[in-house]
Backbone as a chain_set.jsonl record, in Angstrom:
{"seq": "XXXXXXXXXXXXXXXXXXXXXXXXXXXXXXXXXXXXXXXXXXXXXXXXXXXXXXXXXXXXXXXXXXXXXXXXXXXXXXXXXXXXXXXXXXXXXXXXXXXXXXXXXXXXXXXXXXXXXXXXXXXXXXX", "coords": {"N": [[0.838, -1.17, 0.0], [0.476, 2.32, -0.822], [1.539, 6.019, 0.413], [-0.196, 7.246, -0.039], [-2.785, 5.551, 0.607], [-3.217, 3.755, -1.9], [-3.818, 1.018, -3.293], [-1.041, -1.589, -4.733], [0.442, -3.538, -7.557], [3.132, -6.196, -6.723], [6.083, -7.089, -8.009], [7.424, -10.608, -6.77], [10.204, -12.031, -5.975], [12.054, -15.056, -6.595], [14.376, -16.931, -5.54], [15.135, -18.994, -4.351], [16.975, -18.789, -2.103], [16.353, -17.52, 1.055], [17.544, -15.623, 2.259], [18.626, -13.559, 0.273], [16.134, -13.188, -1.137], [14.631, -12.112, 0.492], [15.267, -9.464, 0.973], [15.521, -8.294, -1.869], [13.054, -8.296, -2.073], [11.997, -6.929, -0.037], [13.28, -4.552, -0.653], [11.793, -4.197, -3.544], [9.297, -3.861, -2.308], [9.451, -1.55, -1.223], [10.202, -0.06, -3.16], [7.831, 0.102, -4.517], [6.409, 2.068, -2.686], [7.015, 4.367, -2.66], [6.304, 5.651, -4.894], [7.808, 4.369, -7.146], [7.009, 2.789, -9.343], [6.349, -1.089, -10.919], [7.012, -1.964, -13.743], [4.469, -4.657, -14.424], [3.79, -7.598, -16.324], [1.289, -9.305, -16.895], [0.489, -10.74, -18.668], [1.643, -13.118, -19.268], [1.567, -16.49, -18.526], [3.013, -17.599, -16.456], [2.74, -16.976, -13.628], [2.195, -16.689, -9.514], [-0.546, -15.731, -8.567], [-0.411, -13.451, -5.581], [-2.214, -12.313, -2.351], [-2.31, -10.194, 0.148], [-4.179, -9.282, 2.999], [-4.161, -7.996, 5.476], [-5.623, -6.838, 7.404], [-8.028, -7.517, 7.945], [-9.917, -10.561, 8.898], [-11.401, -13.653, 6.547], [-13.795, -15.759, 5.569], [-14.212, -16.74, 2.872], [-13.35, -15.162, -0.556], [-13.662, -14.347, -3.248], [-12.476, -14.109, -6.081], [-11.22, -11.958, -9.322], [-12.029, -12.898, -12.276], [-10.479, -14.142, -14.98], [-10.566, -15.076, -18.784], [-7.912, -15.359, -20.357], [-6.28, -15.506, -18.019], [-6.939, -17.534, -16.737], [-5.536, -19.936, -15.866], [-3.775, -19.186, -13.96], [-2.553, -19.905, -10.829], [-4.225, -18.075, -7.789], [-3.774, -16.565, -4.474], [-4.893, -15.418, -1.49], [-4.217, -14.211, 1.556], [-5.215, -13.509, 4.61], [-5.968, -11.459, 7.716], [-4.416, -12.663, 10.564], [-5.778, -14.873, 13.281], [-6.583, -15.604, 16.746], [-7.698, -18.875, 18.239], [-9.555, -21.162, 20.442], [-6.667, -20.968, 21.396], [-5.098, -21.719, 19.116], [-3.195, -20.416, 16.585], [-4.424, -18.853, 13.637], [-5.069, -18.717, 10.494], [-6.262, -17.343, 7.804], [-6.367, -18.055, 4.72], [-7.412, -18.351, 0.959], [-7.95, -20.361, -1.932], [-7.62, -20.37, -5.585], [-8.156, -22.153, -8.341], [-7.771, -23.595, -11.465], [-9.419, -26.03, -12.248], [-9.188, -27.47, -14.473], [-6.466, -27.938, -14.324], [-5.122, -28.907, -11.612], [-6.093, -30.561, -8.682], [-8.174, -30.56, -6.053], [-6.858, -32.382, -4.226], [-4.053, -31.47, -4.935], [-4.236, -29.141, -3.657], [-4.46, -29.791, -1.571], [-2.397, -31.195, -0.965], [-0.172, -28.636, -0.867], [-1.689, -27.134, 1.242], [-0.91, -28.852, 3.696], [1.509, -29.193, 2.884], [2.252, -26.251, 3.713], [1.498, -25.906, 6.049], [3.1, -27.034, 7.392], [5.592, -25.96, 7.32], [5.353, -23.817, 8.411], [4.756, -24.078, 11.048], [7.224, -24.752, 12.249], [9.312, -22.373, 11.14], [11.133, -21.641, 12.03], [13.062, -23.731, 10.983], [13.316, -24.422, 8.014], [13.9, -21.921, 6.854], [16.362, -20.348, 5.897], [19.39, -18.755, 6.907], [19.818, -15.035, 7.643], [22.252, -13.866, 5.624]], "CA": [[0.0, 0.0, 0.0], [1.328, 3.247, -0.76], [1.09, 6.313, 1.102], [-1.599, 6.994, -0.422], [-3.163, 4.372, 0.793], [-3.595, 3.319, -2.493], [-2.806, -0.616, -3.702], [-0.344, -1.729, -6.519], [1.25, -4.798, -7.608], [4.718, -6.12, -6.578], [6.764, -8.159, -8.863], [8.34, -10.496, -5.917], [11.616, -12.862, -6.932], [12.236, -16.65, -5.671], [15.813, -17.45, -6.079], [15.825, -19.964, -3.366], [18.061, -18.289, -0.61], [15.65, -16.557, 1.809], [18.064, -13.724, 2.628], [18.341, -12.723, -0.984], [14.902, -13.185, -1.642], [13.55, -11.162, 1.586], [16.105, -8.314, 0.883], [14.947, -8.248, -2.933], [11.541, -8.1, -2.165], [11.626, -5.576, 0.647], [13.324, -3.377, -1.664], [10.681, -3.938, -4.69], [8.052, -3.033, -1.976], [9.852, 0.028, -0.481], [10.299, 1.175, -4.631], [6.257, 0.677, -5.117], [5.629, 2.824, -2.139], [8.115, 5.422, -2.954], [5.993, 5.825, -6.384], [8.537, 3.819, -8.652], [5.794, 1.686, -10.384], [7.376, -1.904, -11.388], [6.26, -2.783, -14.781], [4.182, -5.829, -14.505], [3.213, -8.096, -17.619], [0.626, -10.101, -16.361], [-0.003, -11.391, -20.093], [2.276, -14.334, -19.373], [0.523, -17.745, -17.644], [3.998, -18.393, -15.713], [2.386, -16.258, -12.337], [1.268, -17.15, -9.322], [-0.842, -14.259, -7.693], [-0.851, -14.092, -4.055], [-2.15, -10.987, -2.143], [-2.026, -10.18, 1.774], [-5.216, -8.954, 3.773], [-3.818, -8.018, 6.83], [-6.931, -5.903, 7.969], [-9.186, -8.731, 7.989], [-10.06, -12.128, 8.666], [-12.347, -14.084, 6.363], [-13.901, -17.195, 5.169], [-14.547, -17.076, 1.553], [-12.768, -14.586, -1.255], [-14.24, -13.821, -4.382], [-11.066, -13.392, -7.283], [-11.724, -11.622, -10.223], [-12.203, -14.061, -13.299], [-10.262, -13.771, -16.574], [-10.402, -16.581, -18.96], [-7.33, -15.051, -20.114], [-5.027, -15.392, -16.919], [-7.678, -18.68, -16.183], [-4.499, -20.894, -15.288], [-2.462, -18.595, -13.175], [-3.108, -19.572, -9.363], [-4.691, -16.985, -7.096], [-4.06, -17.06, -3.338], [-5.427, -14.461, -0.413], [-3.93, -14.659, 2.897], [-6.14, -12.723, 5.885], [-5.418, -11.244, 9.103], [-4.109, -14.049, 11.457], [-6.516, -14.776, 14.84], [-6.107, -16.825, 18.081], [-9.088, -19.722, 18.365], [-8.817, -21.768, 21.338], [-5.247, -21.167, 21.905], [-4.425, -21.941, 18.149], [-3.315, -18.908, 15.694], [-5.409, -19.224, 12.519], [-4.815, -17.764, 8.991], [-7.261, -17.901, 6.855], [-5.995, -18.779, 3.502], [-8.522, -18.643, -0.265], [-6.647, -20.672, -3.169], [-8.559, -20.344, -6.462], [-6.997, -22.813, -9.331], [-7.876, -24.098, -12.891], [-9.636, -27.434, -12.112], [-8.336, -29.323, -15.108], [-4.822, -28.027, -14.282], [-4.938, -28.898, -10.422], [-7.343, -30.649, -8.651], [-8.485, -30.608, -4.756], [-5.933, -33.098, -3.683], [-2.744, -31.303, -5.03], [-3.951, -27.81, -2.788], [-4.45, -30.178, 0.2], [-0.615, -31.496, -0.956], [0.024, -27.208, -0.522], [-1.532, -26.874, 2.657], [-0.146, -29.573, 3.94], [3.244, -28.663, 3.711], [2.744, -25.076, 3.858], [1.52, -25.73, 7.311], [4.197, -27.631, 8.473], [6.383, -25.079, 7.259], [4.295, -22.408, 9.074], [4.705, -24.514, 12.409], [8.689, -24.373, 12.489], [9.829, -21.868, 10.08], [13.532, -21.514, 11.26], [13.954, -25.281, 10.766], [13.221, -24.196, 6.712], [14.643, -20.409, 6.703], [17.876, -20.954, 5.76], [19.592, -17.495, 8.119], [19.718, -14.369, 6.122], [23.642, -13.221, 5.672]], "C": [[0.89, 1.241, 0.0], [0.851, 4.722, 0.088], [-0.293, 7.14, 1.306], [-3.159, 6.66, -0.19], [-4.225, 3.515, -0.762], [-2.923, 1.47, -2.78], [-2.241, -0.881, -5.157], [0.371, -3.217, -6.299], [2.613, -4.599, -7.576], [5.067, -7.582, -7.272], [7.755, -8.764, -7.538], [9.082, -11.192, -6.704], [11.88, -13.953, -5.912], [13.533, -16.789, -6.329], [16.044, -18.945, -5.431], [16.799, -20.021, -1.851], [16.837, -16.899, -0.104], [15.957, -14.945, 1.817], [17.812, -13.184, 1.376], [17.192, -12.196, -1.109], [14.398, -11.938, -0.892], [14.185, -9.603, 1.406], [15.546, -7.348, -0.711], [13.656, -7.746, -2.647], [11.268, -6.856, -0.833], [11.951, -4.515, -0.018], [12.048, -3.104, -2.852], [9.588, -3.606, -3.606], [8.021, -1.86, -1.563], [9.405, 1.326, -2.422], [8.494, 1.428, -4.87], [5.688, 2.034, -4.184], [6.433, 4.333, -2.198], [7.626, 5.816, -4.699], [6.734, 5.272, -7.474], [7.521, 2.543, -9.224], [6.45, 0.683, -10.836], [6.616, -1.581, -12.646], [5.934, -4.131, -14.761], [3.897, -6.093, -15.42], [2.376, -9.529, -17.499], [-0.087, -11.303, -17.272], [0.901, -13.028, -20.208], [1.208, -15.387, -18.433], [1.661, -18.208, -16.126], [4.017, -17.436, -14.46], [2.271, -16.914, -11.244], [0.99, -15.672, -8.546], [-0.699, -14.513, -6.232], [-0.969, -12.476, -3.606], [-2.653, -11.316, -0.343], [-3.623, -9.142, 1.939], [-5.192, -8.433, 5.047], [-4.541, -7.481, 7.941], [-7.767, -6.64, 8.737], [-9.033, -9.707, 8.029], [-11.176, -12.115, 7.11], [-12.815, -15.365, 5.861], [-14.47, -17.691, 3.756], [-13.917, -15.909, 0.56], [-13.225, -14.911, -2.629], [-13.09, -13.262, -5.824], [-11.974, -13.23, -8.548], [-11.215, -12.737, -11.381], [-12.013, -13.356, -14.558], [-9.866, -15.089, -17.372], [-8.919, -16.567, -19.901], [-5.79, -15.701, -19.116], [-6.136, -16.752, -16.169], [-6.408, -19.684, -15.287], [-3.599, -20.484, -14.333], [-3.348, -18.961, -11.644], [-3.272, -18.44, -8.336], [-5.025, -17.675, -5.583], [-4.418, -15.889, -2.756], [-4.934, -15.023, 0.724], [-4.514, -13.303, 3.832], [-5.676, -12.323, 7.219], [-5.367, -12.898, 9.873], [-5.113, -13.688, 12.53], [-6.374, -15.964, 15.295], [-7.566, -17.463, 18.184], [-8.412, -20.561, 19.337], [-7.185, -22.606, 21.462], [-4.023, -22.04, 20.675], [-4.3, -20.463, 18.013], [-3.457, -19.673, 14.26], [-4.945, -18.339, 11.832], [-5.777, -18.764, 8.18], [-6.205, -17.485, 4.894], [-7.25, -19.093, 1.835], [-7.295, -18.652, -1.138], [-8.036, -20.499, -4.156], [-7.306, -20.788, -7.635], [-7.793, -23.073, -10.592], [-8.301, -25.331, -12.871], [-9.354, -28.299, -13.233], [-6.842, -29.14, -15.59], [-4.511, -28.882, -12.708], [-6.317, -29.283, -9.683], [-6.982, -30.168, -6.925], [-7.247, -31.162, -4.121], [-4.702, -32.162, -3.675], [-3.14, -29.633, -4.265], [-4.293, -28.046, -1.891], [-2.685, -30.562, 0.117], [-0.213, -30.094, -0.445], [-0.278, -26.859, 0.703], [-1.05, -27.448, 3.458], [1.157, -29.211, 4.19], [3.193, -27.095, 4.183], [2.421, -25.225, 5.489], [2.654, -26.683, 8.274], [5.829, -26.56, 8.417], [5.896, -23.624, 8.099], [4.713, -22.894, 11.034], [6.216, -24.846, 13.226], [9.377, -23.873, 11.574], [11.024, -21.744, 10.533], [14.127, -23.377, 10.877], [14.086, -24.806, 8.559], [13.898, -23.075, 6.138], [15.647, -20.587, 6.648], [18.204, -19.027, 6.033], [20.337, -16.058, 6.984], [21.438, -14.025, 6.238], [24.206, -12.225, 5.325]], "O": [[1.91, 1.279, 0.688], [-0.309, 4.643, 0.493], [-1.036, 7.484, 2.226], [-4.217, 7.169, -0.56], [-5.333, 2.978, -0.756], [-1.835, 0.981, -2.476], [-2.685, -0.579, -6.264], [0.712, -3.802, -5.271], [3.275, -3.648, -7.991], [4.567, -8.7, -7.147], [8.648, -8.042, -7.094], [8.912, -11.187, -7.923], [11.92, -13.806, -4.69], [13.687, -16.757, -7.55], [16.834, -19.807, -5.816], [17.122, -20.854, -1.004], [16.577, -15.821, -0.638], [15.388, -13.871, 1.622], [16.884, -12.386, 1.247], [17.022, -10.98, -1.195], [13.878, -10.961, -1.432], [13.496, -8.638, 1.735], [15.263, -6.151, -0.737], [13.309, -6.658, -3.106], [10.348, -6.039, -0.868], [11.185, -3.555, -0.099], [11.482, -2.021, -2.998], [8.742, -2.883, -4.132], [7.03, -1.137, -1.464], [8.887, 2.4, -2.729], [7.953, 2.469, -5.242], [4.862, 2.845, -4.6], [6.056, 5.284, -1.512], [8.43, 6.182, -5.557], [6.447, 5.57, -8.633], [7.84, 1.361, -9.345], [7.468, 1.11, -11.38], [5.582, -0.92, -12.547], [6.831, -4.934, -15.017], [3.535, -5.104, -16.056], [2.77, -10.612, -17.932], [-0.794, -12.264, -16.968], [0.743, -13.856, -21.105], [0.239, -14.99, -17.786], [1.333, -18.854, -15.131], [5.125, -17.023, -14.118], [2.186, -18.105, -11.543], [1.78, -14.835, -8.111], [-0.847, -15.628, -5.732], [-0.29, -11.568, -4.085], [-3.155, -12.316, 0.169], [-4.023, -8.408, 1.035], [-6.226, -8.427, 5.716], [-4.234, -7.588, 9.128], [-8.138, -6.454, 9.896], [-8.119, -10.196, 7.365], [-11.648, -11.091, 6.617], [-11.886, -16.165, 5.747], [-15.039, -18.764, 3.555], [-14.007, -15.057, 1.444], [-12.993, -16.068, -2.982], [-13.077, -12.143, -6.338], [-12.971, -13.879, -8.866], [-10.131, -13.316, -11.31], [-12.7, -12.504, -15.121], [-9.126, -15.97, -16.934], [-8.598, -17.694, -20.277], [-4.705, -16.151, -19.486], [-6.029, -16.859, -14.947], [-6.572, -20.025, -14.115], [-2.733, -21.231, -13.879], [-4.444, -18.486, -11.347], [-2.222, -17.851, -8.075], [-5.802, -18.58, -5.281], [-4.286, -14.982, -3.578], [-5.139, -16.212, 0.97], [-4.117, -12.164, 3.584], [-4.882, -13.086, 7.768], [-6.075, -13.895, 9.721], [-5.372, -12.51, 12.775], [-6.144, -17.029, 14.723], [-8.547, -16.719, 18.213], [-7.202, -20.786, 19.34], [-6.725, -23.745, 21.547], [-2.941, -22.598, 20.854], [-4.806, -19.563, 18.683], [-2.875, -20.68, 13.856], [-4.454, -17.295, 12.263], [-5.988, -19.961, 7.984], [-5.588, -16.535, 4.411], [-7.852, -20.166, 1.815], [-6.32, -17.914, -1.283], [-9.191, -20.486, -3.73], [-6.204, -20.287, -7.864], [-8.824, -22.405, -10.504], [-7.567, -26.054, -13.544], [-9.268, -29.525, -13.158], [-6.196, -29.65, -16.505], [-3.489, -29.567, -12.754], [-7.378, -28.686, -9.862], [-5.945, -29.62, -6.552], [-6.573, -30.374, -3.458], [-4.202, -31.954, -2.57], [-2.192, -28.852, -4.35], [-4.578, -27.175, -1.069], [-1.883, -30.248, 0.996], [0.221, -30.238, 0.698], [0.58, -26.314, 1.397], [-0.537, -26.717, 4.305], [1.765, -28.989, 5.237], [4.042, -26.705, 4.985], [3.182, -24.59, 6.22], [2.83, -26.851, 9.481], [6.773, -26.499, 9.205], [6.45, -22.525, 8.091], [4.878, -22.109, 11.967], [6.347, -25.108, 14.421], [10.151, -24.633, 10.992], [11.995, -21.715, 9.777], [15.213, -23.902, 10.63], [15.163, -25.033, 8.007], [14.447, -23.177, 5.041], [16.08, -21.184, 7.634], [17.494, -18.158, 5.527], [21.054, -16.119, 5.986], [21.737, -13.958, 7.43], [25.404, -12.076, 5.57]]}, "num_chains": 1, "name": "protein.A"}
């Protein structure tokens, strides 16, 4: 969000080494809010979207539908909350059912929550 408080897209970058990555990507979000606009090209299929909520919980998410960008996965992640003495994130995947079915975004939560439940065992330490 910029200061604005308007919203824009951020091109992030997966290299594989956390530190890089988290260093990379705090910079590309410092440049959006500092008005440097990335250029995105959203015309490719090789995406995946993912966008943060941090305001709000909720339990269903509504993505806009292009048949277009039909194959690119679309995730939402929601304010986190405490339920008896868990912490909850709510989580909306939206996929391409005859790219990906049910099973392979229980394979996704699956690990992502085991990665969620000891992230320095996975965080490789930034340098």
């Amino acid at each position: 969000m910029t200061a604005e408080k308007s919203l824009s897209l951020v091109r992030g970058s997966f290299s594989g080494s956390f530190g890089k990555d988290y260093a990379d990507n705090l910079a590309a979000l410092d440049d959006v809010k500092a008005g440097k606009q990335q250029a995105i090209d959203l015309s490719s299929q090789g995406h995946i979207i993912v966008s943060v909520v941090p305001w709000y919980s909720f339990t269903a998410v509504t993505f806009p539908y292009s048949r277009h960008n039909d194959s690119v996965p679309q995730i939402s992640i929601g304010k986190f909350y405490e339920q008896q003495g868990a912490t909850l994130i709510p989580i909306a995947i939206q996929t391409n059912h005859a790219l990906v079915d049910g099973y392979h975004v229980g394979l996704f939560l699956d690990r992502l929550s085991i990665y969620l439940a000891d992230p320095e065992r996975y965080i490789t330490p930034m340098a």
